[in-house]
N, C-alpha and C positions, 0 to 999 in steps of 0.2 A: 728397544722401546716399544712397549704397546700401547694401546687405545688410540683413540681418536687424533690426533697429534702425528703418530707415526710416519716419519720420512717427510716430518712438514717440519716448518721453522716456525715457531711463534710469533704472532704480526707483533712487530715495534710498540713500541710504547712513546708517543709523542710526549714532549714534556709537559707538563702540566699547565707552563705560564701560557701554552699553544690553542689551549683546547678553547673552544669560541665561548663557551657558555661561563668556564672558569674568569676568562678575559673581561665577561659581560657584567659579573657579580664584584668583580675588582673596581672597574668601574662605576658600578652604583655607589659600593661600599664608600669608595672616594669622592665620591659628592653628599656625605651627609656630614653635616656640618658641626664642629668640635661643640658638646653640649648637650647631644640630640645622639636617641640611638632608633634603629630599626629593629625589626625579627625578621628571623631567618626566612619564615614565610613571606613577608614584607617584601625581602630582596628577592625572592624567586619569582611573587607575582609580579614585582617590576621590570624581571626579565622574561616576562614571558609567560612564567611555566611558574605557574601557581601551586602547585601540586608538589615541587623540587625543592621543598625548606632542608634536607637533608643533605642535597647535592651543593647546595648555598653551601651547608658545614663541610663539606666534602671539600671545597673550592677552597673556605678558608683555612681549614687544617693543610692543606700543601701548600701554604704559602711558603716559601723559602727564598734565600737570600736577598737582596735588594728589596723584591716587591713585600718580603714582612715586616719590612719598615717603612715603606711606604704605604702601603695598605691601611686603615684604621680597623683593624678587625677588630677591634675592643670594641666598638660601637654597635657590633648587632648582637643580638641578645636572644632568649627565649621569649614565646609567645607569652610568656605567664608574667613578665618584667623579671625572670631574676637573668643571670650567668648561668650558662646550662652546661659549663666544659665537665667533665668524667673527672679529672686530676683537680685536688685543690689547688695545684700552685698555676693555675692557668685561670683557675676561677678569680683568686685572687688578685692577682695582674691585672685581667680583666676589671675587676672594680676597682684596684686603686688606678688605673689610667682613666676609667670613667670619672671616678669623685675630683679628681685634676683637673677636668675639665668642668666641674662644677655639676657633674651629676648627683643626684641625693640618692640615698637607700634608707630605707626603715630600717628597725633594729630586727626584721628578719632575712634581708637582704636581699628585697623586694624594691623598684624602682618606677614611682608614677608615671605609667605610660603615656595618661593623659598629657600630661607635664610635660616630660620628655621627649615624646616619640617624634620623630621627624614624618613630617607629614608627606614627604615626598617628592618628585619634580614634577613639573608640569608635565602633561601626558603628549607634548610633544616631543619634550627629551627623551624621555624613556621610549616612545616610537623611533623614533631618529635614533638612539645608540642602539636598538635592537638588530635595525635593517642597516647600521654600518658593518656589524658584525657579518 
């Protein structure tokens, strides 16, 4: 073996459900209320890290077992109000779980943010689950 690495081990990989920030967006994600979605941006300034809308998708694409069915990750969205998944059948899911809970789309598959968008928790909550973390 050469380069950098050489006669080293590679550091572990925690799981995913471990990592604080991943925990911290689960949490948000599960206090917005069936009806009502966020953006990804949304959940990243609520934890913190305003700048992190990517790491928020990063957080909810590894959801797996138990926690992707508990989780409502249908509810955060892109900044522009549509479903921003790469795969149609993710996009899709994504809107039919939304329209289930009474969310609307135009006929371009655009959703009034005004309308919808959960406005957030109080700014004690979101301080208080940051410093439980």
């Amino acid at each position: 073996m050469s380069g950098p690495l050489r006669g080293r081990t590679p550091p572990a990989r925690r799981p995913v459900e471990t990592r604080p920030f991943f925990r911290l967006v689960y949490k948000i994600v599960c206090a917005v209320p069936k009806g009502k979605v966020v953006t990804y941006g949304q959940v990243a300034s609520l934890a913190g890290r305003p700048h992190a809308a990517r790491a928020v998708g990063m957080a909810l694409g590894a959801l797996r077992g138990a926690l992707a069915g508990t989780v409502p990750w249908h509810r955060v969205i892109g900044s522009g109000g549509r479903c921003t998944h790469v795969d149609s059948f993710s996009a899709a899911a994504q809107r039919d779980l939304l329209e289930r809970e009474g969310v609307r789309f135009d006929r371009h598959g655009y959703v009034d943010l005004r309308a919808v968008r959960w406005a957030g928790p109080r700014r004690e909550w979101s301080t208080r689950l940051r410093t439980e973390l």
